[in-house]
C-alpha positions in Angstrom: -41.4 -25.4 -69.7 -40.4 -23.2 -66.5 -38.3 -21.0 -68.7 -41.8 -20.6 -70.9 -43.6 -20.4 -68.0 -41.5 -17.3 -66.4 -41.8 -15.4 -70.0 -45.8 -15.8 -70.0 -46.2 -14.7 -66.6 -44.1 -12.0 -67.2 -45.9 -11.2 -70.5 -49.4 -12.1 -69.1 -48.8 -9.7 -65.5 -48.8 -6.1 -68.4 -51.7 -7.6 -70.2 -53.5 -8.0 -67.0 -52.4 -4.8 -65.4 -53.3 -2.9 -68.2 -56.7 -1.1 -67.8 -59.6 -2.6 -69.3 -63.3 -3.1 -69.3 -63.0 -6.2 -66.6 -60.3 -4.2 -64.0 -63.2 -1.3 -64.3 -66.0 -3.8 -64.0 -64.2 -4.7 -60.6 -63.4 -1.4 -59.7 -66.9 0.3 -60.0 -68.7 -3.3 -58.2 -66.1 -2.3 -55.2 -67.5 1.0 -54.5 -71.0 0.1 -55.7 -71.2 -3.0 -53.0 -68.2 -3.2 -50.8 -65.5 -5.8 -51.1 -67.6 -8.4 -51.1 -69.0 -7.7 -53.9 -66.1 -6.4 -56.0 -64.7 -10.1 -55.0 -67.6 -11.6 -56.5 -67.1 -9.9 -59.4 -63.8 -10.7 -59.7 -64.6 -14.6 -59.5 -67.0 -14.1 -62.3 -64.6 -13.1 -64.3 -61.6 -15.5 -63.2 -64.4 -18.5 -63.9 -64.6 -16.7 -67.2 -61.1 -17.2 -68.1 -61.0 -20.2 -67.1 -63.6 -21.4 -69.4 -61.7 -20.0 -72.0 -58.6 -22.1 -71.2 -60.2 -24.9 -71.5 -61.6 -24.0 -74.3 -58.6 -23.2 -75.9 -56.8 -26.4 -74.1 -59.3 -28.8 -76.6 -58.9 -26.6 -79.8 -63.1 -24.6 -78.9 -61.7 -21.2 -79.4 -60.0 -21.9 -83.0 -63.8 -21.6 -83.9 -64.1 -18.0 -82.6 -61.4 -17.4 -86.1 -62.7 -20.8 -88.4 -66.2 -19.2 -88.2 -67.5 -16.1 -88.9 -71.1 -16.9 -87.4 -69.7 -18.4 -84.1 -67.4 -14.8 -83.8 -70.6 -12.9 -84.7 -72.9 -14.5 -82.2 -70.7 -13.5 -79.3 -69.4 -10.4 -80.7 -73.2 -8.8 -81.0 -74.1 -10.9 -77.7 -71.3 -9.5 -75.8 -72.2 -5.8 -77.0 -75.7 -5.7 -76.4 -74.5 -6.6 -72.5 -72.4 -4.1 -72.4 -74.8 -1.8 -73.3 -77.0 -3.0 -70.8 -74.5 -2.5 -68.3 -73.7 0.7 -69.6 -76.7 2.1 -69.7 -77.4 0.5 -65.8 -74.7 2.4 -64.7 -75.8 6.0 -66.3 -79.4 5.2 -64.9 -78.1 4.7 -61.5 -76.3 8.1 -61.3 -79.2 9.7 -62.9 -80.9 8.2 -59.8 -78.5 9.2 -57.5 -78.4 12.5 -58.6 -82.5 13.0 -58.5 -82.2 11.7 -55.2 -79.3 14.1 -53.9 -81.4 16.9 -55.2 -84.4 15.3 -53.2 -82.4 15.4 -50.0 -80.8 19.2 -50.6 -84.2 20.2 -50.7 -85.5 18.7 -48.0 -82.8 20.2 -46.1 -80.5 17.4 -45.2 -79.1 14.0 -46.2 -81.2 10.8 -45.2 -78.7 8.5 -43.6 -77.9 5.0 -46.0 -80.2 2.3 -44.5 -78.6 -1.0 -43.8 -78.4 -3.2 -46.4 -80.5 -6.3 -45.3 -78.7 -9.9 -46.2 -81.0 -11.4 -49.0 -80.0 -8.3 -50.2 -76.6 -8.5 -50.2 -76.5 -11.9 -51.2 -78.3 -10.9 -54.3 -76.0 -8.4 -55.3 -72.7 -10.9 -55.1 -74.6 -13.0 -57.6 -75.4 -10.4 -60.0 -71.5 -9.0 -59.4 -70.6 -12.6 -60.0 -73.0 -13.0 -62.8 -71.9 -10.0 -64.1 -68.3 -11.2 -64.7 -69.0 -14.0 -66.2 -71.2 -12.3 -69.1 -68.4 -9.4 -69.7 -65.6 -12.2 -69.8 -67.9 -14.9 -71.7 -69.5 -13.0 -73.9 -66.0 -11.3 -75.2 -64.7 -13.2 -78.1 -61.6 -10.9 -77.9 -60.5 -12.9 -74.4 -61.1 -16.5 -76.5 -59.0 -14.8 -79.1 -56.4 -13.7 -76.5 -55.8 -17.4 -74.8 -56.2 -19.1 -78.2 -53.3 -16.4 -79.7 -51.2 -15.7 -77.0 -51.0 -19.3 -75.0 -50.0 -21.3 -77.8 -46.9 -19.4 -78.5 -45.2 -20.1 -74.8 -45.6 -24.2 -75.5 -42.2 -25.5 -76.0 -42.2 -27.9 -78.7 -43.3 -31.7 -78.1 -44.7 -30.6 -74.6 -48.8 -31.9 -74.2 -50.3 -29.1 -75.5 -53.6 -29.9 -73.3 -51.8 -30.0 -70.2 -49.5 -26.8 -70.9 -52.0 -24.6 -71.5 -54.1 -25.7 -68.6 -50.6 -24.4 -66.6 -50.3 -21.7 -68.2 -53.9 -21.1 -68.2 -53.8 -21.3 -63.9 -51.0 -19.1 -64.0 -53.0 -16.0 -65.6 -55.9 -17.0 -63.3 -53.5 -16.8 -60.3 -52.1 -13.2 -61.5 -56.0 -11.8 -62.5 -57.0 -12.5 -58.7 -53.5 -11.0 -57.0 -54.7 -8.3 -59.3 -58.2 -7.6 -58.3 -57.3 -8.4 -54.9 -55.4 -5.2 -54.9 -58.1 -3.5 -57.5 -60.5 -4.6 -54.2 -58.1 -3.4 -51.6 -57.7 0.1 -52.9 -61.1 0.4 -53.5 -61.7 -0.2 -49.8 -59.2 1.6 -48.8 -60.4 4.6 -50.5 -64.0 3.5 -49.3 -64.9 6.5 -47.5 -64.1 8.9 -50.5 -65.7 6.9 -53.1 -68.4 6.5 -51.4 -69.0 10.3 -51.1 -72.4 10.9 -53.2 -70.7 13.0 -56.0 -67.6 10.6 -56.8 -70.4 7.5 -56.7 -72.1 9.3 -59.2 -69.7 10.5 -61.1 -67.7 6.8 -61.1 -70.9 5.8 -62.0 -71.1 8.1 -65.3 -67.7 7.3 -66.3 -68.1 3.6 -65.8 -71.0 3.8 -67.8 -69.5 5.8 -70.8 -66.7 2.9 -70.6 -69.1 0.4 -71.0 -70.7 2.0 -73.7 -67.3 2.7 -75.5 -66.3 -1.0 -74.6 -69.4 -2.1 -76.8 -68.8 -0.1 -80.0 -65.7 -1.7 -80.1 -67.1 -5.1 -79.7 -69.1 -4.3 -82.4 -66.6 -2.8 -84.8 -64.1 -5.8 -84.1 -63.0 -7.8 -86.9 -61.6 -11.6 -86.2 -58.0 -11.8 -86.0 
């Protein structure tokens, strides 16, 4: 079981490395509310995954391929909230460009006013919220667990308690991953943060999102 163990994480650490719509997700929470909120976002998503282990763990996710409805459901479900986030993010740099264009005209910047706590509060839940959908409602990351898990379970090992391990260990390398993805982000704050690369993250986030969905909705079971 180590030995399998080693391979999975090693296989699992380029699958969750690779860019996708939750590491963007992440990345565009980070510079739209701080660390905090990229964190939150990131938790949404690992509770996600973990859901899906589970799932997978008691045999739930073989219905995401059994039925065609069930696939359906969350495959339309999950698109029309991408779409929704997409087409948050392309308002919001249409805002922020009106309002940049305010500001030149009036002759200077306005200074960011601080962001009061209910406030701040409120947008960890929606970043937290907002992880959970994207992961939950993406039959493509039952798919993954229910496809890729099974095939690292040595034979005669509990298959309920083996993929809860191996499940853990994919949890364990998504958050050393956004806790980089969260780090750079900060790190990079000040840049980001300039008015023109917010808005123009904001676009491209958006256009992801968008892209994200049409595949949703062009994706056949596997």
């Amino acid at each position: 079981m180590l030995t399998s163990m080693l391979w999975f994480a090693g296989v699992a650490a380029l699958i969750n490395v690779t860019p996708g719509l939750d590491t963007m997700l992440v990345l565009r929470t980070s510079v739209a509310h701080g660390r905090t909120g990229g964190r939150a976002a990131a938790l949404g998503i690992l509770a996600g995954c973990l859901a899906w282990g589970v799932a997978t763990a008691i045999g739930l996710t073989a219905l995401l391929t059994a039925s065609r409805p069930a696939f359906d459901v969350l495959r339309i479900g999950g698109a029309i909230y991408l779409v929704w986030l997409g087409g948050s993010a392309l308002w919001q740099a249409r805002r922020q460009r009106t309002a940049e264009g305010a500001a030149a005209g009036s002759g200077g910047v306005e200074d960011a006013a601080p962001v009061p706590a209910g406030s701040a509060r409120q947008g960890r839940r929606a970043a937290f919220r907002a992880g959970v959908g994207t992961n939950l409602l993406n039959p493509k990351a039952g798919i993954f667990y229910m496809s890729l898990i099974p095939q690292f379970i040595p034979h005669g090992t509990p298959v309920f308690g083996a993929t809860l391990l191996l499940t853990a260990v994919d949890v364990l390398e998504l958050a050393l991953w956004y806790w980089v993805v969260c780090l750079a982000a900060s790190a990079l704050g000040e840049r980001f943060r300039r008015p023109a690369v917010r808005r123009r993250l904001e676009q491209i986030s958006g256009i992801t999102f968008l892209g994200f969905a049409a595949n949703l909705l062009l994706a056949e079971r596997a």
